[in-house]
N, C-alpha and C positions, 0 to 999 in steps of 0.2 A: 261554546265549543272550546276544549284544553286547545290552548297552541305547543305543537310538535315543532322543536329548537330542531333543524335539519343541519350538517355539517357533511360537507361533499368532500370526500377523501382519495387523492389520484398519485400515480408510481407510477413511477417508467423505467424499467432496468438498467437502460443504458445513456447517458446523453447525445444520443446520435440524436437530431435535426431538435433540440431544444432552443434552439440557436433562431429558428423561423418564425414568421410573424402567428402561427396559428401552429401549432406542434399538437403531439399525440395528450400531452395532457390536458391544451383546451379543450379537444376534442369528448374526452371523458369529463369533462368538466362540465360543459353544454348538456351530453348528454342527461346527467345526473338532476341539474338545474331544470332540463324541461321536463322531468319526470317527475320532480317535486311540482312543479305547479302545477301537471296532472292529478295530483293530489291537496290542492287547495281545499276543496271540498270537505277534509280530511283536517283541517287545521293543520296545514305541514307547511311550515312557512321557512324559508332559504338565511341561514344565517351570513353575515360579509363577508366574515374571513374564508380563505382559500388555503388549504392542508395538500400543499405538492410536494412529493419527492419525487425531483429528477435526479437520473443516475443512480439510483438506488435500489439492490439487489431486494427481492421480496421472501429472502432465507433470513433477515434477522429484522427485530424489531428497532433494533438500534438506528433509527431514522431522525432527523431534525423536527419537520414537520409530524410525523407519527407521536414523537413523544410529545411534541406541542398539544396534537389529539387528546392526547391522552390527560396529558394535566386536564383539558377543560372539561372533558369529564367527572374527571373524579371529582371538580368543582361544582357539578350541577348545571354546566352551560348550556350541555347538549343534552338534547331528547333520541335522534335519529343520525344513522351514519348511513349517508350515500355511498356507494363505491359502483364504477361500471362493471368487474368482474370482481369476483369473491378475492382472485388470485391478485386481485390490487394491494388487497388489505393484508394477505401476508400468505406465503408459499407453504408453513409449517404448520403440520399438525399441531407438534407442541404448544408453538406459539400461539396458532386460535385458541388454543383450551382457556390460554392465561389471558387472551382478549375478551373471548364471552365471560371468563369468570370476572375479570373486570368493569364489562360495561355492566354485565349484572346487577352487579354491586351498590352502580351508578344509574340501573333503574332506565339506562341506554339500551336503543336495540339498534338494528342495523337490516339494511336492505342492497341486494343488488339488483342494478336495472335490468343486466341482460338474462339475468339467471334467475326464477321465480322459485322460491320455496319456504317453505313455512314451516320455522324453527320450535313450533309450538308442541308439535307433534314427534312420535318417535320414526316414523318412515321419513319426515323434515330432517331430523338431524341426521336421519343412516346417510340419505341422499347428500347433505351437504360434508358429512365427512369423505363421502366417495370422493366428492368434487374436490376436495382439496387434497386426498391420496393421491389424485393424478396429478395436480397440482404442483406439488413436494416432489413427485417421481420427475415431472418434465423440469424440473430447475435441477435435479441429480444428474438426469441423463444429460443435462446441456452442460451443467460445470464439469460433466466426463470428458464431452466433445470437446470442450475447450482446450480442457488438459493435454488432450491428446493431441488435441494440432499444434499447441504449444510446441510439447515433446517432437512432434514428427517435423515441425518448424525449427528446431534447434539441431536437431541431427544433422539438418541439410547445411546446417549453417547460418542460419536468418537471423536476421535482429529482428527479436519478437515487442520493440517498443521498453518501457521503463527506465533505471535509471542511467544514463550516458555520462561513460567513466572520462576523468580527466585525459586529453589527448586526442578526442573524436568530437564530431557534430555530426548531427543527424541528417542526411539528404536522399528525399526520396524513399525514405525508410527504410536507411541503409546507414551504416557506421561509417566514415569515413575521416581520416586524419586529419584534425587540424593540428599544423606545423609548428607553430607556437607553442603551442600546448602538448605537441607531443615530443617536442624539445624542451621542456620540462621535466617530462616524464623520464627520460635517457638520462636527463641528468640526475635525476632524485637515482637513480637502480644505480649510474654507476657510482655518485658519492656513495651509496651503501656500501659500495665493496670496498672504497676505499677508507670508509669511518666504520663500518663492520658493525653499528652499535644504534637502532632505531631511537632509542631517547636524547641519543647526540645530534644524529642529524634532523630528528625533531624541530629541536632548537635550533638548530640553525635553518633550519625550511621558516621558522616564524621569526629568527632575527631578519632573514632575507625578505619576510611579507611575502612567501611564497602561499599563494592559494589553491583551493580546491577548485571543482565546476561551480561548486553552488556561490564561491566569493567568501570560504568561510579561512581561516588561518589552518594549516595541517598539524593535527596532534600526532602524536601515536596510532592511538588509533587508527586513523586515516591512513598514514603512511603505510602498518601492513595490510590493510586492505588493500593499497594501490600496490604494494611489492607482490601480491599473491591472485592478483587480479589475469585469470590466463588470457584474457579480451585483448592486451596486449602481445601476449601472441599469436595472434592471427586464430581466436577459439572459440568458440561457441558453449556455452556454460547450460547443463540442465542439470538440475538436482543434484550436483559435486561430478557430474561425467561432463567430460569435455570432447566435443568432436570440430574438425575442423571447419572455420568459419568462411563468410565468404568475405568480410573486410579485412583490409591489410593491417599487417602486424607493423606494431611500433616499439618495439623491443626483439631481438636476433637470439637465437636463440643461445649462443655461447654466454651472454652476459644476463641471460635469466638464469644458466644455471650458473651462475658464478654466485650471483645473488642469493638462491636458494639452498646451495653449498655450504654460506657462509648462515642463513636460516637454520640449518641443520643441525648448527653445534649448541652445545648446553648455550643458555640466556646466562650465566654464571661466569660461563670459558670467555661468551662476550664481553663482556661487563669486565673482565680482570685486563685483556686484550686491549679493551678502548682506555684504561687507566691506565695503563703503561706507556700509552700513545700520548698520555696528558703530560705537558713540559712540569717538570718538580725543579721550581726556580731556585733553592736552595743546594740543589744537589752538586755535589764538590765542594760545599763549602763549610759545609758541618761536619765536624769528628768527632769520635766519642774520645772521653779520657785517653786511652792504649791507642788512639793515633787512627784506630781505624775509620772508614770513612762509612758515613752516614744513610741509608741508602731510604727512598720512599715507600707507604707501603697504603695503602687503601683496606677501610671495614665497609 
């Protein structure tokens, strides 16, 4: 009797409780393994390795363990793919097209436990593409809902989680000022107005060792994203609309627009403004021939 190479394949979309001694993908895991040895009879024998993505949306292929799948296929390892629902193995019409023409290829077939159907036939495949139309629609309609309690969570003001700006910590799942750090922050907005010039004070935010959240040194870069960042003003940010938030503000609002004021004028007008601010240590003391006096000039 051929022995059938069996490889059990499991996804969980989110890491909520992967964390427990026995979570949702041992569960599919078990599953899949006793329904291979239902099949011993059959020459289907359970290969060791284990192909888990936790946390892992089933709208793209772009998985750790999937593409692990998949190399050992196209090497000849595997005979048969377990999955508990179809919708383990992937959410996307597209994508199944490009996984059957692959395992094809590879002379692989595949099986799910809870869903019985038999891809040999042409009423097999109608049935199993129904199954994954609804499949791809229930992953549309929930990254809808998502979006929208996102949107409906930001209007109100909420902190919807991600990244936490220099000046807050997170408590409760809520933004709240840390002191330190948002006496940083006052100071970086008002030197801007008094240095007017983000490449100057730049440099001086990294001769000082001043850092960002993450411990990194502030470029440029960094710096206008923290000057343009409305979270400081007491705001709630969706999609470039800002509405007000429910954590407190740690910038007033006279000295963001003082900031923003000074944002406004050409990067040129800048740039000529912070050279004129620079000491010209020679100046008074150089004269041309005709006596007149020397004066500095920046390209």
């Amino acid at each position: 009797m051929n022995k059938i190479r069996c490889a059990v394949y499991t996804r969980k979309s989110t890491d909520e409780g992967l964390d427990q001694e026995f979570n949702s993908l041992d569960a599919q895991y078990e599953a899949c393994t006793a329904y291979i040895a239902s099949q011993r009879h059959e020459g289907w024998k359970l290969l060791s390795e284990r192909y888990d993505d936790g946390g892992i949306s089933g709208g793209t292929l772009e998985r750790p363990r999937m593409q692990r799948l998949l190399s050992d296929i196209d090497a000849g390892r595997i005979d048969m793919i377990v999955v508990y629902k179809i919708d383990r193995l992937t959410r996307s019409l597209a994508d199944f097209a490009k996984l059957v023409e692959r395992m094809e290829a590879a002379g692989c077939s595949f099986v799910s436990v809870t869903q019985s159907f038999n891809t040999s036939s042409s009423m097999g495949r109608l049935t199993l593409n129904i199954l994954l139309s609804f499949a791809q629609f229930e992953r549309e309609v929930t990254a809808e809902r998502i979006r929208d309690k996102v949107k409906a969570s930001r209007m109100k003001g909420m902190w919807m989680g991600g990244y936490v700006p220099l000046g807050y910590d997170v408590v409760d799942r809520k933004l709240v000022p840390n002191e330190e750090e948002a006496a940083k922050v006052r100071m970086v907005f008002e030197r801007f107005v008094e240095v007017g010039s983000a490449t100057v004070l730049a440099r001086e935010l990294r001769n000082d060792g001043i850092r960002s959240k993450q411990g990194a040194l502030i470029d440029k870069g960094y710096l206008y994203r923290l000057l343009n960042n409305r979270v400081y003003r007491g705001e709630a940010v969706h999609k470039g609309k800002s509405y007000p938030g429910e954590h407190e503000a740690i910038i007033d609002a006279r000295l963001w627009e003082q900031v923003h004021d000074i944002m406004g004028e050409s990067p040129r007008k800048r740039a000529n403004n912070s050279r004129t601010q620079t000491p010209a240590l020679l100046k008074g003391l150089l004269f041309a021939a005709t006596g007149a006096a020397m004066t500095p000039s920046s390209t």
